[in-house]
C-alpha positions in Angstrom: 73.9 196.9 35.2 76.6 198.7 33.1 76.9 198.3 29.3 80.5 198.2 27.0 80.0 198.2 23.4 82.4 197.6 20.3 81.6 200.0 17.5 82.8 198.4 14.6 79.4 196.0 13.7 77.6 197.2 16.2 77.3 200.8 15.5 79.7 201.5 12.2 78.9 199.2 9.4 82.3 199.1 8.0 84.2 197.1 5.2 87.4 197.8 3.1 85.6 196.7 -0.1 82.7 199.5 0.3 85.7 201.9 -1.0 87.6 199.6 -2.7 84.5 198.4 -5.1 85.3 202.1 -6.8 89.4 201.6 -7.3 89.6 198.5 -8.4 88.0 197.4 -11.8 88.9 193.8 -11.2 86.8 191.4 -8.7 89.5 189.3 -7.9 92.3 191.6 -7.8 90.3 193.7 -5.3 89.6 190.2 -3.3 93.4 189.8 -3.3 94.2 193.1 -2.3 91.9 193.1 0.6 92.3 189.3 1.7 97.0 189.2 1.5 97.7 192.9 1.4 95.6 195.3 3.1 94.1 192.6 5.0 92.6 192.3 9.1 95.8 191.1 9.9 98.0 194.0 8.4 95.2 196.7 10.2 95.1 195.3 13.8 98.4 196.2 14.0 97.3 200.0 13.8 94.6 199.0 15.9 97.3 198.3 18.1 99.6 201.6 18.0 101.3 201.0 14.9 101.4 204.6 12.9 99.7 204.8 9.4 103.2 205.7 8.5 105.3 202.6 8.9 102.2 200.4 8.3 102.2 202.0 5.0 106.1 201.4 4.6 106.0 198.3 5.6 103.7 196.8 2.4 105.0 198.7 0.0 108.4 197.5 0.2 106.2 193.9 0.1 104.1 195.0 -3.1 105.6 197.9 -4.1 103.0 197.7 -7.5 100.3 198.4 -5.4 101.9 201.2 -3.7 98.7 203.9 -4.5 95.8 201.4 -3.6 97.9 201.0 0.0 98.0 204.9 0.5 94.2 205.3 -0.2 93.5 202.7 2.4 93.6 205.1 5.5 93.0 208.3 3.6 89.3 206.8 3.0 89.2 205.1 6.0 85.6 206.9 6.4 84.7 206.5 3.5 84.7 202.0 4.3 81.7 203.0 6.3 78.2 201.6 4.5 76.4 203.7 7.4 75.7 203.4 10.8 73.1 201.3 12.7 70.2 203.3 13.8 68.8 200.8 15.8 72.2 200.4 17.7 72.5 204.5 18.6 68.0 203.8 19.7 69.3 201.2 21.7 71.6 203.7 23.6 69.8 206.5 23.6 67.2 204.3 25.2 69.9 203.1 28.0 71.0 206.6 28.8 67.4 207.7 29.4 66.9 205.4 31.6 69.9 206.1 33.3 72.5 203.2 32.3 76.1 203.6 32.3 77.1 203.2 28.6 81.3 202.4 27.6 83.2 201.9 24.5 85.2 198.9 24.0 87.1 199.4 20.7 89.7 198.2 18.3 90.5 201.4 16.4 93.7 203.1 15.0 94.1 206.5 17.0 94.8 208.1 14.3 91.9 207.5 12.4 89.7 207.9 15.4 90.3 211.4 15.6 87.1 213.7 15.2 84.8 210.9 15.0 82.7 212.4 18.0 82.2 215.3 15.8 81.2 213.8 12.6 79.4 211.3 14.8 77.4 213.3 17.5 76.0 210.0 19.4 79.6 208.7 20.5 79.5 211.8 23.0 76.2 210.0 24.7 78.8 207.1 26.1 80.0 207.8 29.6 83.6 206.9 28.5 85.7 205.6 25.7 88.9 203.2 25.5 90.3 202.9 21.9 92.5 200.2 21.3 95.2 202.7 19.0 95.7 204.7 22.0 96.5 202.5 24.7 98.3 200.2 22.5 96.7 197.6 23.2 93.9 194.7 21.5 90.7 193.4 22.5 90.9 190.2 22.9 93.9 190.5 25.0 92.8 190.1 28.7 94.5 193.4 29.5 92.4 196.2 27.7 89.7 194.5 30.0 91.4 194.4 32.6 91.9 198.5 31.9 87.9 199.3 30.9 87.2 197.5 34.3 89.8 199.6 36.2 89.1 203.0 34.1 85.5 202.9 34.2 85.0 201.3 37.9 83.0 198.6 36.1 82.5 195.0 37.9 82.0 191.9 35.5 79.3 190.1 36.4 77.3 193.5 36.3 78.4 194.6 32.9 76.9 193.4 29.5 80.0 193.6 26.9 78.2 193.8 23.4 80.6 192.9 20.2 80.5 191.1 17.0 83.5 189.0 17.0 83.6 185.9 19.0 87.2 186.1 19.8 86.6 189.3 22.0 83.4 187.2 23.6 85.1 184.3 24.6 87.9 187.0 26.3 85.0 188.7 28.2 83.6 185.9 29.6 86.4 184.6 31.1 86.6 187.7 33.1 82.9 187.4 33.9 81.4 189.5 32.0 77.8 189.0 31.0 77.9 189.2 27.0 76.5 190.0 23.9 77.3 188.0 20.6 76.1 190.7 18.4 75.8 189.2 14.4 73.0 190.7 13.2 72.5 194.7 14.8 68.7 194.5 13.7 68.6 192.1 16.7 70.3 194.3 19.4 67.1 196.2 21.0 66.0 192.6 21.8 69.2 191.2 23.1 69.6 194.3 25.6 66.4 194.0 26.6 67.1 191.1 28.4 69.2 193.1 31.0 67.3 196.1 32.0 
């Protein structure tokens, strides 16, 4: 068995309104900000190749009064992260030990990737990475698994593809991957127990 993990909810506990809490005096306006401007739908598109750059020019030519909260959003990416899950970087400590071929599976700007596997020592246990803002390309689209199964000479019905979002589930399992559905993290040392 062969493992592919997500990292966003399963080993980065990260949210826009961590950072934003501190900027924005106003409940609702920070709602707003998060849920129409800045929102999943704006940052996939990073996730996806888009530079920082023309994201960034791009909204404020849409809502130009908000033009300095959009320009902290990636200059604080890091600091959107609550913490990481211990029990998920146990979890893979334990796998490698024991031998197990561990991936990453991840939608992630490129650009705000760089020098996490310095500030975050345990991504350099994982045996290889694919980030979505590099290849240009978005989980749940078929072909990044397509790619993780080519790159990392995985076969589907002997790898367990952990992630939190049910989207990117549904895609792996039509490719035959055994999965994860990973909501709560406490819960993951129990869940990958059940393949080795």
């Amino acid at each position: 068995m062969k493992f592919l993990f997500d990292l966003g909810g399963i080993f980065f506990d990260w949210d826009p309104n961590h950072f934003y809490k501190k900027i924005f005096k106003n409940d609702d306006e920070r709602e707003y900000f998060i849920k129409n401007i800045c929102n999943d739908e704006w940052n996939i598109k990073q996730d996806a190749g888009r530079l920082i750059k023309d994201a960034e020019k791009e909204l404020i030519v849409k809502f130009p009064d908000y033009k300095n909260q959009i320009k902290l959003y990636y200059k604080n990416h890091r600091k959107m992260f609550r913490g990481i899950f211990n029990n998920s970087i146990d979890v893979l400590k334990f796998l490698k030990e024991k031998k197990y071929e561990c991936y990453v599976l991840s939608n992630w700007s490129w650009e705000t990737f760089q020098n996490m596997e310095n500030d975050y020592p345990f991504l350099k246990l994982f045996d290889g990475l694919i980030i979505s803002g590099k290849e240009k390309i978005v989980k749940p689209n078929k072909e990044i698994y397509l790619l993780a199964i080519k790159r990392f000479n995985l076969k589907a019905k002997e790898t367990v593809f952990i992630d939190d979002r049910i989207e990117n589930i549904i895609a792996a399992k039509k490719l035959g991957f055994k999965t994860i559905h990973l909501i709560n993290p406490e819960l993951i040392e129990n869940e990958i127990k059940k393949f080795v």
